[in-house]
C-alpha positions as CSV (number, residue, x, y, z in Angstrom):
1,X,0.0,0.0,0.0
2,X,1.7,3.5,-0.9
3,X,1.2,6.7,-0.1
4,X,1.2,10.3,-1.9
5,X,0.8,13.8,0.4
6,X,0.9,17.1,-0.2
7,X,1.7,20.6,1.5
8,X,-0.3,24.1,1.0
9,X,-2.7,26.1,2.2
10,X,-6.5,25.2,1.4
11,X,-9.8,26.0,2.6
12,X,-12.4,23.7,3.8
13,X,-14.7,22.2,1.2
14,X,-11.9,22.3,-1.2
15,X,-12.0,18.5,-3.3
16,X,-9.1,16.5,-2.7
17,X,-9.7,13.9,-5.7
18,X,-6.5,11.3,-6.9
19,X,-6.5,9.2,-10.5
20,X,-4.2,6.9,-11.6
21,X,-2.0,7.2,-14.7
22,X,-5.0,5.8,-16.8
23,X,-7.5,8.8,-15.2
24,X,-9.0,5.9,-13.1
25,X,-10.9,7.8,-9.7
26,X,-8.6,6.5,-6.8
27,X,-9.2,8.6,-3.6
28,X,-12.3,11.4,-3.6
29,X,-12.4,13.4,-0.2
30,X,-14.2,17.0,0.8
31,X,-12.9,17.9,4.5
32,X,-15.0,20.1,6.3
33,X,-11.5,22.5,7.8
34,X,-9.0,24.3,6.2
35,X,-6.2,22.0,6.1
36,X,-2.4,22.4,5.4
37,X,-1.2,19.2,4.8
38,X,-2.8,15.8,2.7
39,X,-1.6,12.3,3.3
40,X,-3.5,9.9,1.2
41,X,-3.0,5.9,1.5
42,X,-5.1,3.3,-0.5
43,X,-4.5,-0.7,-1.2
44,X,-5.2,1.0,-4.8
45,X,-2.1,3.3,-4.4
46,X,1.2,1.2,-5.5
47,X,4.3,1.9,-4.5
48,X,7.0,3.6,-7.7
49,X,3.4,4.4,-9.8
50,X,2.8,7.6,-10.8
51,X,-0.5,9.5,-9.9
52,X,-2.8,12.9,-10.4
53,X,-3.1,14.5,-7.1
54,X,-6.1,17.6,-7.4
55,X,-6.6,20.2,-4.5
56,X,-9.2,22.1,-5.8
57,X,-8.0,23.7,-9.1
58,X,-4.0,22.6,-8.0
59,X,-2.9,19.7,-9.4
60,X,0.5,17.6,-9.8
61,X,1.5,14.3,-11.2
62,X,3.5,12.4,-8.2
63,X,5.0,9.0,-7.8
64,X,3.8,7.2,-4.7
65,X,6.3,6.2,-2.0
């Protein structure tokens, strides 16, 4: 199981959403606070593949650790 997280500065209600390399809907998450910091974890989420992480209207391609 691997893990992606992000830093910045976000209001609550902002979409946290995360696809895989195919566009495939991995992680989709709406927190209710502000929030400075994202660690996502799935059994979907493998370790050395690369995914789309999307903060609202942010969003970067990462390879999970």
């Amino acid at each position: 199981q691997g893990t992606m997280a992000a830093q910045g500065n976000f209001s609550g209600g902002t979409e946290i959403r995360l696809e895989d390399a195919s566009g495939k809907e991995i992680i989709t998450y709406t927190p209710e606070n502000s929030f400075q910091f994202i660690i996502l974890s799935s059994p979907d989420i493998k370790k050395g593949d690369s995914y789309t992480m999307y903060v609202g209207t942010v969003s970067g391609t990462f390879e999970a650790q």
